[in-house]
C-alpha positions as CSV (number, residue, x, y, z in Angstrom):
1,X,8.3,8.5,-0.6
2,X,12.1,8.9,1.4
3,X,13.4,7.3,-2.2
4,X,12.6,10.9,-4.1
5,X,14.4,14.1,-4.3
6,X,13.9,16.6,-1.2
7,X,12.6,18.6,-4.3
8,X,10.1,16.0,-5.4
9,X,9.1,15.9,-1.5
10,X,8.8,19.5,-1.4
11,X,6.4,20.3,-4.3
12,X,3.9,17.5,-3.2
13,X,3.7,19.7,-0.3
14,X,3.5,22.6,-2.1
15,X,0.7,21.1,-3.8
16,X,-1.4,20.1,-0.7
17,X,-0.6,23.7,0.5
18,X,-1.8,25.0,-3.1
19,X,-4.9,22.4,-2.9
20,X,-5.6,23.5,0.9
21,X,-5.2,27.1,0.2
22,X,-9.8,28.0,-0.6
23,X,-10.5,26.1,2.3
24,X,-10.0,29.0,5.0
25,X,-12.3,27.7,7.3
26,X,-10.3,24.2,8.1
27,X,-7.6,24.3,10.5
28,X,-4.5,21.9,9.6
29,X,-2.1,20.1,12.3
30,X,0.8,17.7,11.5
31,X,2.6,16.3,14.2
32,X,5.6,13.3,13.1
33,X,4.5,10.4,14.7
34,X,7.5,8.2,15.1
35,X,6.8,4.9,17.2
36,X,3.0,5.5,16.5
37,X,2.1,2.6,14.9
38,X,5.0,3.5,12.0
39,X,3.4,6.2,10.9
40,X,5.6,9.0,9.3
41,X,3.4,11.6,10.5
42,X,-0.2,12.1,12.0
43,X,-2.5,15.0,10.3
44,X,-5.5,16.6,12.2
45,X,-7.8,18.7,11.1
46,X,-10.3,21.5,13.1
47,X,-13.2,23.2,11.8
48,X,-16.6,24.4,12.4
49,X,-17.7,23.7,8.8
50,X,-17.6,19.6,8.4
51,X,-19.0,19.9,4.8
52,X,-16.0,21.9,4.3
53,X,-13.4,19.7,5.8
54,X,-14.8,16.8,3.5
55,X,-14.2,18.4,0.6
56,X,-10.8,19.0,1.2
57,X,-10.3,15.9,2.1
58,X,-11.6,14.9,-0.9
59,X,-9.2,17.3,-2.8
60,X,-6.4,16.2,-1.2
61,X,-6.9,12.3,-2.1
62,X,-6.4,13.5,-5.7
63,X,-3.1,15.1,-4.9
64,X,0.3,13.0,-6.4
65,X,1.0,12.5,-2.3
66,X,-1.6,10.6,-1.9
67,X,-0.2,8.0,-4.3
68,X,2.2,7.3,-1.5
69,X,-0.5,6.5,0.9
70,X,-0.5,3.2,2.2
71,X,-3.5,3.1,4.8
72,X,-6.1,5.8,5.0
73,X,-7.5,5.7,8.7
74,X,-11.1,6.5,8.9
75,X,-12.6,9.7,9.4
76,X,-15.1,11.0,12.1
77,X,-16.8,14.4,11.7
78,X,-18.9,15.3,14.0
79,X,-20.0,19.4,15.2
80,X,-19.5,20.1,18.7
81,X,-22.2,21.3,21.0
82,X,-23.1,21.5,24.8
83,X,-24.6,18.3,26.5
84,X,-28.0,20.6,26.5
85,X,-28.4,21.7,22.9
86,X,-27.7,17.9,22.0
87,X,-30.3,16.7,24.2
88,X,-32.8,19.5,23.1
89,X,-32.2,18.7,19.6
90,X,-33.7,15.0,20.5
91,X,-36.5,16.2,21.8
């Protein structure tokens, strides 16, 4: 992806940011990742709506950036609750 323009660059990200922009409810974080297992950057996302966070994700994987992809890690969702609640939804 270094081989395009800065301009190129830039309006992929302007298209995740125009992709990302309905789904208020999910929280992004991007943190550059050098000497993490090569990675160019690491991307985390919050939210208490995981239906929501899967769409976008599925948006996103539609994007021209994601062309430039070369490994997609898997994803866990999971909703976060006290120790309690989860073990008096078993019951």
């Amino acid at each position: 992806m270094y081989d395009l323009s800065p301009q190129a660059r830039q309006g992929m990200m302007d298209e995740h940011i125009y992709v990302s922009a309905p789904f208020t409810g999910v929280t992004l974080n991007t943190s550059y990742s050098y000497g993490i297992d090569d990675q160019e950057f690491v991307v985390a996302f919050d939210s208490n709506y995981p239906q929501e966070f899967l769409d976008l994700v599925q948006r996103l994987r539609f994007t021209e950036a994601s062309q430039y992809t070369l490994r997609d890690t898997p994803m866990f969702t999971c909703v976060k609750k006290d120790i309690r609640e989860v073990l008096t939804d078993l019951a």
